[in-house]
C-alpha positions in Angstrom: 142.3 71.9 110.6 140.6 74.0 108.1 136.7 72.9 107.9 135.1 75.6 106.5 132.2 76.0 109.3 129.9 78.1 107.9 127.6 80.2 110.1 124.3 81.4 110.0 124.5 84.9 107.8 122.4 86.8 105.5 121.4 87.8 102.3 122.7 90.5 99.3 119.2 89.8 96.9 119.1 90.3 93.1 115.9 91.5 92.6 112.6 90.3 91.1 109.6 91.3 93.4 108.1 94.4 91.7 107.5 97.3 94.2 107.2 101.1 93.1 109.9 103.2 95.2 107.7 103.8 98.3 105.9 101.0 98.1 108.1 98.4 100.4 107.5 94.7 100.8 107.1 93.7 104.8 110.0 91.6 105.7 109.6 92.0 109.5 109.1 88.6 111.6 110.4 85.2 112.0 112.3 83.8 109.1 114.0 80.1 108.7 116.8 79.8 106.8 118.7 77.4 105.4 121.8 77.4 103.1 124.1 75.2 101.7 127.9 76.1 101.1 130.2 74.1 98.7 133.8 73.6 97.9 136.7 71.0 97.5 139.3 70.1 100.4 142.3 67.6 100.2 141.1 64.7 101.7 144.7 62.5 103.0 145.2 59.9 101.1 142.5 60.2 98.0 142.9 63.7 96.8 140.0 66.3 96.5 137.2 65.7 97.3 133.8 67.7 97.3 132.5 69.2 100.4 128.6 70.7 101.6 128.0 71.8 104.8 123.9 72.3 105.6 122.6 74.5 107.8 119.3 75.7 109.2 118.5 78.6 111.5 115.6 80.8 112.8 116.4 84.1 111.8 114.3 87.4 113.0 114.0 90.3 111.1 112.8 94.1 112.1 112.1 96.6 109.8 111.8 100.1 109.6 110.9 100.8 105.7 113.5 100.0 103.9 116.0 99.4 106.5 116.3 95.7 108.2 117.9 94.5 110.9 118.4 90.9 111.2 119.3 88.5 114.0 119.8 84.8 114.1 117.5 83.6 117.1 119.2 79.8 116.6 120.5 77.8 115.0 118.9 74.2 114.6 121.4 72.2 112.5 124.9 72.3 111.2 125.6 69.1 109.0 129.0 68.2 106.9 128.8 66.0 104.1 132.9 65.5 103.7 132.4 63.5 100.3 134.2 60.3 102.1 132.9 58.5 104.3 137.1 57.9 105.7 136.7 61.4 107.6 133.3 62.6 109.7 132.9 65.8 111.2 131.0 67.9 113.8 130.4 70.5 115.7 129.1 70.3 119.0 125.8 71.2 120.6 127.3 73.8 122.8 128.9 75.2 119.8 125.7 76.0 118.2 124.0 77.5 121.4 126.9 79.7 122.0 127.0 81.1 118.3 125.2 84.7 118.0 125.1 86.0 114.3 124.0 90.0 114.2 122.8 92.6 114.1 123.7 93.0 110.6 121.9 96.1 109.1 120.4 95.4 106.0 118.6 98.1 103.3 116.0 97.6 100.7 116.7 99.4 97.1 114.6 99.0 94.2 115.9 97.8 91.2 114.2 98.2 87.4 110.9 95.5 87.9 112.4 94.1 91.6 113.9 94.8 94.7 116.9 94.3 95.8 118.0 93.6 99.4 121.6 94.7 100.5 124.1 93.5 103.1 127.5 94.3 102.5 130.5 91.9 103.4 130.4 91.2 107.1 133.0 89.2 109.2 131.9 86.2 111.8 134.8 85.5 114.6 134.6 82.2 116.4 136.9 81.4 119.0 138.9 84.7 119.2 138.9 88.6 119.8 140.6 90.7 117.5 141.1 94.4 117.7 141.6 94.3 114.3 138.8 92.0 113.2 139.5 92.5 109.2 143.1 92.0 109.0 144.8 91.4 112.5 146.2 87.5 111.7 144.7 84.8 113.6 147.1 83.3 116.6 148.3 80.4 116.0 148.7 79.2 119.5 146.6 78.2 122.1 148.0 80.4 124.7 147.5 83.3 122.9 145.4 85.5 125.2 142.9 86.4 122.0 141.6 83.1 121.9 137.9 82.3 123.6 136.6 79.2 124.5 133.6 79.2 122.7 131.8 76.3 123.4 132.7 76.3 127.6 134.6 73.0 127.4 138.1 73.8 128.7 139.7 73.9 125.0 140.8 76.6 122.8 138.5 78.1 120.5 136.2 76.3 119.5 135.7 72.0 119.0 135.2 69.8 116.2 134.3 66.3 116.6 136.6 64.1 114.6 135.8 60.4 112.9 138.3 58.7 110.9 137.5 55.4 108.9 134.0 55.5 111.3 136.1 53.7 114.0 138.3 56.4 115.3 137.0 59.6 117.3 138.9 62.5 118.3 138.4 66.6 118.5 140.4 69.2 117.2 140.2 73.2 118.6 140.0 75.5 116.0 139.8 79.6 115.7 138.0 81.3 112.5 137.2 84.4 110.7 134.2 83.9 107.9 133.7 86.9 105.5 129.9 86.5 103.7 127.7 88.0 101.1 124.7 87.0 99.9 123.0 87.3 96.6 119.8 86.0 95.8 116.2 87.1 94.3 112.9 88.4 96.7 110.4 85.8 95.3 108.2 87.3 97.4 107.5 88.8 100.6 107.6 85.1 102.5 110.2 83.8 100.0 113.0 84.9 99.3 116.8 82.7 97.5 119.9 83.0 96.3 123.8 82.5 96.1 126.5 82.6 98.6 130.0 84.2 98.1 132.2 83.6 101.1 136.2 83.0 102.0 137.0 81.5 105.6 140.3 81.5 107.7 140.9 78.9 110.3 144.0 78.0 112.3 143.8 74.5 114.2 145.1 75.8 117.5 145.6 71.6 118.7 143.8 68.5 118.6 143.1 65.8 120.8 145.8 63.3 119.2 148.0 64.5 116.0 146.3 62.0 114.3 142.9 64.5 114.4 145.9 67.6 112.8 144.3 66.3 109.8 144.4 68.9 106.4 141.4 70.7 105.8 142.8 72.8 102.7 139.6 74.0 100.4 138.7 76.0 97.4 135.3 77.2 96.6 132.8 75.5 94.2 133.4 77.3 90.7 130.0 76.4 90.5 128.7 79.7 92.2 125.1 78.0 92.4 126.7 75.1 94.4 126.1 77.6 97.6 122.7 78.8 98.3 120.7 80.2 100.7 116.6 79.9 100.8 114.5 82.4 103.3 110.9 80.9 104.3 108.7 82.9 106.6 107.5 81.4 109.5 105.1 81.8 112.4 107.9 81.9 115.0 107.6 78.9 117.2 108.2 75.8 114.9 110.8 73.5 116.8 114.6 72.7 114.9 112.2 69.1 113.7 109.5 71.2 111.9 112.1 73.2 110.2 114.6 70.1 109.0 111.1 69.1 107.3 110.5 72.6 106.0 113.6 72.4 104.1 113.4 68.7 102.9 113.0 69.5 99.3 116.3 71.4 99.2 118.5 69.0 101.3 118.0 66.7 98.6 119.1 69.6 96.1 
């Protein structure tokens, strides 16, 4: 089952905060983030169907001029919006403690009246080690000695929490490679947004019942501001709550 999980990553920024050459904004701290990716998947029985999946995360970032290093320190929320309410996903909590995005080395450039902040394409892996991370194909069974169980449950790869017609409940076990980029605007030195471009690879290694071997085909949002990403400073030690509420204004975007 292909769900398009979408992990916490970081930012490629257009720029628009004016700095001379030398003169370099300070990043370095704790950052939330939260971003929103879109596309379309073939729900059975309807069609296509648009699909979000929200996410926030505490994300820390060191700087030494203009080079960053970012880390994810946790991620609070992971939330699918399938666009039918005949199929429910999730992810489980053990899923989201065990996921550890970075270092990804980042590099400040200055760009005519702005500055732009660069991370080129970087791969996630969840649920399997590759030698080859960028083109070594993903197994395909469960008994392939490349797959990890991610979330310490006894099942391969990782698991997603499955809800048909909100009556039925299942799991499927699923393996993934996510390629990102980000691209968005420094708005300021506690501010920063943008878009997502992104392509994901998952294999559904099993499931709980075959009923739960249920189609997760997808295809982008054309709409390339459909998936976003805002940065907000932060002191450091707000709880997941405080930073659902941070973000309130954009979950209703």
């Amino acid at each position: 089952m292909k769900f398009f999980l979408v992990l916490i990553l970081f930012v490629f920024v257009i720029p628009r905060y004016g700095v001379a050459q030398t003169e370099w904004p300070d990043l370095s701290g704790s950052w939330a983030l939260f971003q929103v990716i879109s596309d379309y998947w073939d729900v059975p029985l309807l069609g296509e169907r648009p699909r979000r999946i929200y996410q926030i995360a505490k994300i820390h970032v060191d700087q030494n001029g203009p080079d960053l290093v970012l880390r994810s320190e946790a991620i609070c929320a992971m939330v699918f919006d399938m666009g039918t309410s005949l199929v429910q996903i999730s992810v489980t909590p053990a899923f989201l403690a065990a996921v550890q995005i970075g270092p990804l080395w980042g590099k400040l450039l200055p760009f005519e009246d702005g500055l732009s902040f660069v991370i080129p394409e970087f791969l996630v892996l969840n649920g399997v080690n590759l030698s080859d991370p960028f083109s070594e194909p993903l197994p395909t069974s469960p008994d392939d000695p490349r797959v990890v169980d991610l979330d310490g449950d006894g099942k391969p790869g990782f698991t997603v929490r499955v809800r048909v017609l909100g009556l039925i409940s299942g799991e499927s076990y699923v393996v993934q490679r996510l390629r990102q980029e980000y691209r968005g605007t420094v708005l300021s030195p506690d501010h920063i947004r943008g878009t997502i471009t992104w392509k994901d690879e998952q294999v559904t290694l099993g499931a709980s019942a075959s009923f739960f071997l249920i189609p997760g085909k997808g295809r982008p949002d054309p709409d390339p501001n459909r998936s976003f990403f805002v940065l907000r400073r932060i002191r450091g030690d707000e709880s997941c709550e405080e930073l659902r509420e941070l973000f309130r204004e954009e979950l209703r975007e």
